[in-house]
C-alpha positions, 0 to 999 in steps of 0.5 A: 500500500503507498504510503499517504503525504501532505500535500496542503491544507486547505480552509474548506470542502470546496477547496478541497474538491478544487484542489483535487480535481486539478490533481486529478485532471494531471493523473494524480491520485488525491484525497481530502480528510479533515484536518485536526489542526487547531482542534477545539478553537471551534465546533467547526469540524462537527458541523463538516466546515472546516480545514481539510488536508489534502493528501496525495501518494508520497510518490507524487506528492513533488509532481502534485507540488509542481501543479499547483505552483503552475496553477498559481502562476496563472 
């Protein structure tokens, strides 16, 4: 099983979900989970509001980098 890396965290659901259909459409697997980061300041993450970490394969995870540093420059 490839092990799982950090690619970003991000501040929401849909930005996840921009994030990784940009992934995807360069052939990079990716997933978004919810980011336990800064737990307790809110009840953010009960409500499904929230950051979420973007995750990619490790072996990907300098390519999935790279998109998003292109996407940044446009």
């Amino acid at each position: 099983m490839a092990e799982l890396a950090l690619l970003q965290v991000v501040g929401s659901e849909p930005e996840a979900e921009v994030v990784i259909g940009l992934l995807r459409s360069e052939g990079i697997q990716a997933m978004a989970r919810t980011s336990n980061y800064a737990v307790g300041i809110s009840d953010a993450a009960s409500s499904g509001a929230g950051l979420r970490e973007i995750l990619v394969r490790e072996e990907d995870l300098t390519r999935a980098r790279e998109v998003l540093e292109e996407q940044q420059s446009i």
